[in-house]
C-alpha positions as CSV (number, residue, x, y, z in Angstrom):
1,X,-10.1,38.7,30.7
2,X,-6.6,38.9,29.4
3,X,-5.7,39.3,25.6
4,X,-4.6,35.5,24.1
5,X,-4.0,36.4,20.6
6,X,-1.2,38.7,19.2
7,X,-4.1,40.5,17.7
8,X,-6.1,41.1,21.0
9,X,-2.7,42.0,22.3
10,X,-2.4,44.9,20.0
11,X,-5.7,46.3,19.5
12,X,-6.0,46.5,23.8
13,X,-2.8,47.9,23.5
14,X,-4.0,50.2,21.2
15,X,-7.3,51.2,23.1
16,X,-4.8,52.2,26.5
17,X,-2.5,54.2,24.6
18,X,-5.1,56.3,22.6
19,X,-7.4,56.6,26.1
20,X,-4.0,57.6,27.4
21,X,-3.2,60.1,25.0
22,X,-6.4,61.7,25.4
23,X,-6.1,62.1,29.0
24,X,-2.6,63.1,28.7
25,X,-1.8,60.7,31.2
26,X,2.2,60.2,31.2
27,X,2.4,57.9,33.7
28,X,0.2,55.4,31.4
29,X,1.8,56.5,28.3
30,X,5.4,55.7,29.8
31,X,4.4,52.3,30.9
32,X,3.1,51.4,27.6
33,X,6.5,51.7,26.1
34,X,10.0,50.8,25.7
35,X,12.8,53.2,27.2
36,X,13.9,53.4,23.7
37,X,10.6,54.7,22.2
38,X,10.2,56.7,18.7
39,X,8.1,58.2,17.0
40,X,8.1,59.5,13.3
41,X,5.2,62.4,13.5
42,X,3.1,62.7,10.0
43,X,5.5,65.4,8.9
44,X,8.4,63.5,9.1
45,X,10.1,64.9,12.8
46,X,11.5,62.3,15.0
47,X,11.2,62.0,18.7
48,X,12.1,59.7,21.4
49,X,10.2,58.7,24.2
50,X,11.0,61.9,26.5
51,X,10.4,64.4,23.9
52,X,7.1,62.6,22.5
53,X,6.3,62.9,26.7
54,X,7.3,66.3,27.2
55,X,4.6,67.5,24.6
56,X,1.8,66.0,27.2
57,X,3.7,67.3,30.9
58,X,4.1,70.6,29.1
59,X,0.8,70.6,28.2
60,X,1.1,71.6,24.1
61,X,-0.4,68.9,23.0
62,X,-4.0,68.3,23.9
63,X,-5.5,65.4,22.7
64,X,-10.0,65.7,22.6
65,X,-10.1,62.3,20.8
66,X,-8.4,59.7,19.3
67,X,-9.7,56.7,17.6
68,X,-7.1,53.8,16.6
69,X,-9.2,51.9,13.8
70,X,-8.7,49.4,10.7
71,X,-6.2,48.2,12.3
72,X,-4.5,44.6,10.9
73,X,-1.7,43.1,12.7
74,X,1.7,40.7,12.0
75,X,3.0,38.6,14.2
76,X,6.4,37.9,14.2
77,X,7.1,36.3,18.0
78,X,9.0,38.6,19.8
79,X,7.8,41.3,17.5
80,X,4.4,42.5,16.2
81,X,3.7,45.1,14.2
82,X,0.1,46.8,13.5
83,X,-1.3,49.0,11.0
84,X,-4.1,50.8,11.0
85,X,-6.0,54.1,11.0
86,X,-5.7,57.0,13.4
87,X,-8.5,60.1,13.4
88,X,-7.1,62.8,16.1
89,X,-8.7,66.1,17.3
90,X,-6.1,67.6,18.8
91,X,-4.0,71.0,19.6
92,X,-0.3,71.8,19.6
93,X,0.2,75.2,21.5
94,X,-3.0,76.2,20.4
95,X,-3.1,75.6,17.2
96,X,-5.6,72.6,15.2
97,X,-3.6,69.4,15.0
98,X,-6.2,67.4,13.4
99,X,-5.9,64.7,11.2
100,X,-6.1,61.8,9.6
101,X,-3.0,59.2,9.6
102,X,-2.1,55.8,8.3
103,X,0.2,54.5,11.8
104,X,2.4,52.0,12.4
105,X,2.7,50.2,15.4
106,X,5.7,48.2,16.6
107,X,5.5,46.4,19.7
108,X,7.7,44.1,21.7
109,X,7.5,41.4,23.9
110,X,8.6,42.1,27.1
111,X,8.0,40.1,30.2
112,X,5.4,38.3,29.0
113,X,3.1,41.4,27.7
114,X,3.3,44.1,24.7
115,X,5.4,47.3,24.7
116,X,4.9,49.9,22.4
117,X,8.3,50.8,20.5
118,X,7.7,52.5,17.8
119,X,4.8,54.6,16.0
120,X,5.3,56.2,12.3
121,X,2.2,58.4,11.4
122,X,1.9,59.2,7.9
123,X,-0.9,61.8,6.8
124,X,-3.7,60.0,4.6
125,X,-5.2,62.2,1.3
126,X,-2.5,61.8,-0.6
127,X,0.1,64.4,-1.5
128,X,-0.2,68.2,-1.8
129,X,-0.4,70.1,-4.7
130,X,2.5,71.2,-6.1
131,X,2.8,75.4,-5.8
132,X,0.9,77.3,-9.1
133,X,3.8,78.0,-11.7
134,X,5.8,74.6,-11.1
């Protein structure tokens, strides 16, 4: 059955990016989003669609799992934006990239179904300490 709300729009939009992601499946990843993708990673880099792809075709970032939750969605026509919770277990060249992130999802219309343009990932736990001495 095909998604009829704005809400079912995003949340299955959701469920094939993250089961996309954790295949590292570019070919799914690329058709879920605008030529103009970005993404702003939890530490504030930026990267456009190409870059955010390379990470997968390379094959530095390995995503185990990925869970899109909590999520709550705007619609604004054209336009919907979602924001929820995002658990990863996941390495970049190796090394842990685990974590916990409040996202942002912005998607588009675009012949008559939803396109991922934008994702902004912020870390949740709040802030780190502040060095000893400061």
């Amino acid at each position: 059955m095909t998604p009829v709300t704005t809400t079912e729009q995003m949340l299955e939009l959701g469920r094939r990016w993250a089961e996309a992601e954790q295949r590292g499946d570019t070919a799914e990843l690329e058709a879920l989003t605008t030529g103009d993708f970005t993404l702003v990673g939890p530490a504030g880099f930026v990267l456009g669609k190409q870059q955010w792809l390379d990470r997968y075709r390379s094959g530095h970032l390995v995503t185990r799992s990925l869970r899109w939750h909590d999520v709550h969605v705007r619609d604004y026509g054209d336009t919907a934006v979602a924001i929820g919770r995002h658990l990863q277990q996941a390495t970049y060249r190796g090394r842990p990239a685990d974590g916990e992130f409040r996202a942002t999802h912005v998607a588009v219309r675009r012949e008559g179904r939803r396109l991922l343009a934008g994702m902004h990932l912020s870390a949740l736990g709040g802030p780190r300490p502040a060095p000893a001495g400061n």
